[in-house]
Structure formats: structure tokens, C-alpha cells
N, C-alpha and C positions, 0 to 999 in steps of 0.2 A: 504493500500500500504506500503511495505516495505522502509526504511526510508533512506534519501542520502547514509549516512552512512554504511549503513547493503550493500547498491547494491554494495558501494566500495570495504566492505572489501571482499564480496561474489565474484567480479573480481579479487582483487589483488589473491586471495586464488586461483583461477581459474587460473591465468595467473603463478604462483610458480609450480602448478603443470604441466600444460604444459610446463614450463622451464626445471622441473625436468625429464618430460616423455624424450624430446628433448636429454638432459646430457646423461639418464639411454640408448640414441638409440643411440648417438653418442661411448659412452665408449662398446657398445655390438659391433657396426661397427670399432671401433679400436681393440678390442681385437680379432677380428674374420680374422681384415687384419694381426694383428701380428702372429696369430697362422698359415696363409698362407705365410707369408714370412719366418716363421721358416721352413714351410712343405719345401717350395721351397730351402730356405738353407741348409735342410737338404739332400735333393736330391740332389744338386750342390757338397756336401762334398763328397756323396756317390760315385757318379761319377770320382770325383777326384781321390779318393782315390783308384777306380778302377782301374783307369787310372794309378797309381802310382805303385798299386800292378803288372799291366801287364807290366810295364817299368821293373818295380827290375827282376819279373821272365824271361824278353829279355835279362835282363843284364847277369843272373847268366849259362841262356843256352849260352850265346855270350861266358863268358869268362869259362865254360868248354866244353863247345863242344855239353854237354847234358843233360840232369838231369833224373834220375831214382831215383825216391821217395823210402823210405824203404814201403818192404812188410808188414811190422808191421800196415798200413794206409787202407790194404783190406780188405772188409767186411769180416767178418768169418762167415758170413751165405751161404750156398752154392748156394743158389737160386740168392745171391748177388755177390758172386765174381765169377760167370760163364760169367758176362756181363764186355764187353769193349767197349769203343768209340773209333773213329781214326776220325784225320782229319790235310789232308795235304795241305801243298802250293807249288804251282809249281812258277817254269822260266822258261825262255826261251833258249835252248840252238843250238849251233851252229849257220853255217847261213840259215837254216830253221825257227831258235828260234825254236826246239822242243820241246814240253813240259818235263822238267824231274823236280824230287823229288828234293826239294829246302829244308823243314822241313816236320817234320813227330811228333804228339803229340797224345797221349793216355792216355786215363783217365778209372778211375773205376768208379763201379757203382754210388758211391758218388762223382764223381768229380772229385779224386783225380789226378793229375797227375801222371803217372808210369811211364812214356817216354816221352821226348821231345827232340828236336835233331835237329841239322842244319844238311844238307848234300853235301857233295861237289858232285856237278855232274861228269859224267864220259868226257865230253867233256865243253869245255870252254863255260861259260856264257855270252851270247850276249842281253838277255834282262831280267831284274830281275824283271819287272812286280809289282816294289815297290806299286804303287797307290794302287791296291791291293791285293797281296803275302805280303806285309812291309818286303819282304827279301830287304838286302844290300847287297852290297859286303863283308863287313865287318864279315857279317853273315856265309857268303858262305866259306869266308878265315879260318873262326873256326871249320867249318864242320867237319861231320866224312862221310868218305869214303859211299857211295852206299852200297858197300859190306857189310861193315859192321854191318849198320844200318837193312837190309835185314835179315843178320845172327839174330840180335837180335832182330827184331819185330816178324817175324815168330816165333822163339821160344816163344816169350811171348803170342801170337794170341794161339798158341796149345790149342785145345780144347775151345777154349771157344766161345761164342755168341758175334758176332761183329757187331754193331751198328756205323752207319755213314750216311750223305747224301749225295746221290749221290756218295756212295761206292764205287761204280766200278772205278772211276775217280781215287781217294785214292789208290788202288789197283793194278790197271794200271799203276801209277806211281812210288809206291813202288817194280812193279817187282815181285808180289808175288797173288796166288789164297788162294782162301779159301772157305769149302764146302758151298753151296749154302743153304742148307738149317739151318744152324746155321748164316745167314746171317739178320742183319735187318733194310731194309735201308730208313729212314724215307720219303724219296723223293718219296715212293713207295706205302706207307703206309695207304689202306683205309679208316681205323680208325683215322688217322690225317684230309683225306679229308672230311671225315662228320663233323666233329668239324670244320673245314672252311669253311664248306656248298661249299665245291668246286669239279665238275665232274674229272671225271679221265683223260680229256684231257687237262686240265690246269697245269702247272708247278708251283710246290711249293717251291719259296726261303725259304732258312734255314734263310735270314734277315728277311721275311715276318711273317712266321712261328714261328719265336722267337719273336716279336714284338705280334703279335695278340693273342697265343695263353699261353707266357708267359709271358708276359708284358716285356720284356727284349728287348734292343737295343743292338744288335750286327753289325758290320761290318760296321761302320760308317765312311768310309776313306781305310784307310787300314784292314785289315784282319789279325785275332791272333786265330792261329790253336788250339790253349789250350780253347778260349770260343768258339767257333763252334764246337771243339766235347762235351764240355759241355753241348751245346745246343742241340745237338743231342740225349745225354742221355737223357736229363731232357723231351725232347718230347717221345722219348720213353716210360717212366715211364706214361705218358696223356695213353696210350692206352694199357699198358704191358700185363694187365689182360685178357684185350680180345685178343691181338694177339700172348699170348702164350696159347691160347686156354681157360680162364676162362671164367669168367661173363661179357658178349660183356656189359654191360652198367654199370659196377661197375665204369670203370673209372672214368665214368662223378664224380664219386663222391669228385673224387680231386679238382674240378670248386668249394665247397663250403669252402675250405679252404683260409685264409687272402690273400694268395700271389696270386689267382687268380683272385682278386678283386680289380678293379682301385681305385685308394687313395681318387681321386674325390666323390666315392659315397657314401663316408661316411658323406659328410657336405651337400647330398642333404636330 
């Protein structure tokens, strides 16, 4: 038999290293909640900072009326700057509260902004549908004319392939057509409805749509015409290859890139 001695030290050796297993579980359980409170810190910053960037860009269309990016920011490929986004906000005018063109914003292929624009209605604002248009008065006082904005969206649409949801709305409210088949309106879009496993008789939010398919939170409160037509693009791009007639199932291949990929599944 093993002697008092020998059992003691054979437990204390026993019990240091269970102490140590204990240490090695707690410092891998701290560093694991650190690495989750930076992930989530770093998401809060992100979001800030969105949030900041979409304040400066309200500020700088409030105080000129508009903002036209330089052409120097357009793809020079021509398969890329033939595509535009629009996406407007309406109010309420008269005392019907008609709907009319409140802002009007376009973006290129890449996001960029080309147009963005307050507009003065043609008749007096009675409800500006702030909760969610986030027009003000303030907004409306800056604006440029109907007409004008009209004159210089149609010139810019010329020729090109016009991406939106629920476009006709857009359109309708701008006062202006555009041929139907350079049209592409993601609310309509088969190729989005397979990718949501959704029939053709369900309605597709551009909030919904941006959330599940981009991992992206839009339209949280109020409504900012600049990321809805970004969003519009960016789901375009999900299906472009098939719905300009390529390889119907190339797109999927955008799903295996980082940004389609919740953050969560990387620490499963």
C-alpha cells in the first residue's frame, strides 16, 4: 500500500491541477466574453457612426438645397454606369394631404450618390409624414422647385436602367415615365422571391428584404431616401446575372462571401 504520505502528495498534485484546469476555463470564459463585448462595441460604433454620416449628409442637402456628387465617382465600366437607383419620400399636400414629391435621391451603381434634393411642393404642405418621410418643414423651406428637380432627374435617368422598389410610386410622384423595359423594380423581382422562399402573392418590404437578405437595418423610425435606394441597388446586384439574362444561379454565389454571413456563426 502506498504510504500516508505518497496519497497526500498524489491529492494535493490532483487538486493544483484541477485548480489550474478551473483558472485555464475561467480566463478562456473571460477572454471569449471580452472578444463579445468588443464585437458588440464595435457594432454600436458602427451604427453611430452611420447614424452621424446620414445626419452630416441631411445637413449639407438642408443647407444647399441639393447635392450632385462629381461625375468623376461613376463606374467607367459601361455594364456599371448604365444602372441607377431612385428612391423618394413623399407628404402630404393640400387638404386632401395629397401625396407629392417631398425628396428625390439617386445613387450609382456603387452607391454613390448623384442626386439628392429637397423639393418644394406645388401646393402648401399640410402633412409632412415626418414618422416616416423624416421630411420637416425646415426641409421643405430649402427645397428646389418640382420643376426643376423634374428638368434635372429626367435628364440624368436618359438612357439608363432604373432600379427602385416599388418604382412606380417614385415615379408617380416625380411626374415623370420611363420605358418599361429598362425598368427594374425589386418589389417585383422573382429572383429576390426565391431567395425569401416567398410566393408571388406576398409583399416584399424593402425593410424586410434589407434585413434578411442583406443583413442590413434600414428604416428604423424615420426613412432616409439615400439608404433605400442603396438598398435597392445592393439587392439588385443578389440576382443581376440572372435577371439580365445570365446564369439564373451564378448569383447565389454572392451568399458565400463574409458580408452574407451573420457574425454569430463564426464563434459556433
Amino acid at each position: 500500500m502506498p504510504s500516508t504520505a505518497t496519497a497526500s502528495s498524489r491529492n494535493a498534485d490532483a487538486g493544483l491541477s484541477c485548480v489550474a484546469g478551473v483558472t485555464s476555463m475561467m480566463k478562456g470564459k473571460s477572454k471569449s466574453a471580452k472578444i463579445k463585448k468588443k464585437k458588440s462595441l464595435s457594432g454600436r460604433i458602427k451604427r453611430l457612426l452611420s447614424a452621424s454620416n446620414k445626419e452630416k449628409h441631411r445637413e449639407t442637402v438642408q443647407k444647399n438645397g441639393f447635392v450632385s456628387q462629381s461625375s468623376s465617382k461613376l463606374c467607367s465600366h459601361s455594364t456599371c454606369s448604365q444602372y441607377v437607383a431612385v428612391d423618394c419620400e413623399m407628404v402630404g399636400v393640400g387638404p386632401t394631404k395629397r401625396t407629392a414629391l417631398a425628396r428625390c435621391t439617386i445613387v450609382d451603381y456603387h452607391g454613390n450618390c448623384l442626386y439628392d434634393s429637397f423639393v418644394t411642393p406645388d401646393e402648401p404642405v399640410t402633412d409632412y409624414r415626418t414618422p416616416w418621410s423624416g421630411i420637416r418643414k425646415a426641409d421643405i423651406e430649402k427645397g428646389i422647385p418640382l420643376r426643376t428637380v423634374q428638368n434635372y432627374v429626367q435628364k440624368l435617368l436618359m438612357g439608363k436602367i432604373l432600379i427602385g422598389h416599388a418604382v412606380a410610386n417614385d415615379l408617380k410622384a416625380l411626374q415623370l415615365s420611363h420605358p418599361s423595359e429598362r425598368i427594374r423594380d425589386t418589389s417585383k423581382c422573382s429572383g429576390i422571391r426565391e431567395l425569401m422562399g416567398m410566393d408571388s402573392n406576398q409583399g416584399l418590404s424593402l425593410k424586410r428584404l434589407s434585413k434578411q437578405l442583406l443583413h442590413r437595418d434600414i428604416q428604423n423610425g424615420e426613412h432616409c431616401s439615400l439608404e433605400d435606394a442603396r438598398a435597392a441597388m445592393d439587392l439588385f446586384k443578389l440576382v443581376e446575372n440572372e435577371w439580365e439574362g445570365g446564369d439564373c444561379n451564378s448569383h447565389l454565389q454572392c451568399f458565400m462571401d463574409d458580408l452574407y454571413w451573420p457574425v454569430d456563426l463564426d464563434n459556433k
